[in-house]
Structures are given as structure tokens and as C-alpha cells.
C-alpha positions, -999 to +999 in steps of 0.1 A: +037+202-070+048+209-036+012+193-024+022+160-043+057+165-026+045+165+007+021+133+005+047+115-012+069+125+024+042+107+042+043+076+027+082+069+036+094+063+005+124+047+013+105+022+036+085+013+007+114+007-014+123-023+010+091-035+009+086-036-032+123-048-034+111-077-009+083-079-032+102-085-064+130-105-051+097-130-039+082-128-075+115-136-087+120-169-069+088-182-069+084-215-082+067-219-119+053-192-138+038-158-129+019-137-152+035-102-158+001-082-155-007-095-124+030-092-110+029-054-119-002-051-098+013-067-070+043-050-069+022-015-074-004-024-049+026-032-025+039+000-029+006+012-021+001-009+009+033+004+025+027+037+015-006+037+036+012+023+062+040+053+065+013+073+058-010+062+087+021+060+104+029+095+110-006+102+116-009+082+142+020+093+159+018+130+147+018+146+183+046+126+196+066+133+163+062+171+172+086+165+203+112+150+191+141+164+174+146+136+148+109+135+137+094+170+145+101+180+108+078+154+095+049+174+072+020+167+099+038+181+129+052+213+109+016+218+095+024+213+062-004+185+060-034+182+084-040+154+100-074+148+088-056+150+052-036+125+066-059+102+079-081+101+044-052+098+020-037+069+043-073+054+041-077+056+009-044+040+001-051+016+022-083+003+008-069+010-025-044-012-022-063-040-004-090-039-030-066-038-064-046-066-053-073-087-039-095-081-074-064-090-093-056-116-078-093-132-075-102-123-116-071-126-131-055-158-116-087-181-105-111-160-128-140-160-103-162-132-096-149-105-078-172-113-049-166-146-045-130-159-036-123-192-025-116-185+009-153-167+009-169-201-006-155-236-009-173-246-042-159-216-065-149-232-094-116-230-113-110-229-152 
């Protein structure tokens, strides 16, 4: 538990709160409909993305945030997570989060294959 507690540190969870609130307020007002399913991915794959962000965040900046009062309790600069831990869960998030939203997005809304998108190839074909 106190493994989970300290990756969850990492990610900046109140960082990532703005960004899935900014998430659902923008899936609120979007014009027409939006399928449920496919919002719920978004906003987890959101929460993801910012997560990887925070968590590559403090990876990056790990020996700086050992200098400074404000940041030097951080979980990389007190040891409590390595950075090489670091660097792979933030990479996995990452790519997680990139890959769930853009499969989502790609099979569930234009129901092409998922590697083909229309940005990939003009003649993918909708319906």
C-alpha cells in the first residue's frame, strides 16, 4: 500500500484533477451527442495523460527538486522511489494513455481499424 501511495504522489494528483475537470466541463458543452463509453475513456485516459506528465515531471527535475526546500520532499529526491521507477511507470502511463484514447477514439467513433485513422489515410471509410 504504501508503494501504491507513493506513485500515486508522483502523478500530482491535484494537477490531474484540473485537467479531468477541464476534461468534463469540455464533454459537457460539446455540441450534439457524445457516447458515454467513449467519454469515460476519455476522461480516464486524461487522467492518465496528466498523470504521466507529473510523473515524468518530477523525474525530470528530480535533482533540482532535492535542493529546494519546497520540493525536496518529493518521493524521488527522498529515495522513496528511484528514478528509473520513475521514468518506466511515467512511460508506461504515457503510452498507456496515448494508445487507449487513440484506439477508442479510432474503433469506437469512426469504426476503422485500429491501424488505420483518417489522419493516417484519406480513403478510410466511415459507417
Amino acid at each position: 500500500m504504501r508503494t501504491l501511495t507513493r506513485f500515486v504522489a508522483l502523478m500530482k494528483p491535484r494537477v490531474m484533477a484540473l485537467a479531468v475537470f477541464t476534461a468534463l466541463i469540455g464533454l459537457l458543452i460539446a455540441p450534439g451527442h457524445i457516447d458515454p463509453l467513449l467519454a469515460a475513456i476519455a476522461v480516464l485516459a486524461i487522467a492518465a495523460g496528466a498523470g504521466a506528465a507529473g510523473v515524468l515531471n518530477m523525474w525530470y527535475d528530480a535533482d533540482i527538486d532535492g535542493l529546494m526546500a519546497r520540493t525536496a520532499m518529493r518521493p524521488i529526491p527522498r529515495g522513496r522511489v528511484s528514478e528509473v521507477e520513475a521514468l518506466v511507470f511515467g512511460l508506461f502511463l504515457a503510452g498507456g494513455a496515448v494508445g487507449v484514447l487513440g484506439f477508442a477514439a479510432n474503433v469506437k467513433r469512426r469504426r476503422c481499424s485500429p491501424l488505420r485513422s483518417s489522419s493516417i489515410s484519406p480513403f478510410t471509410r466511415y459507417g
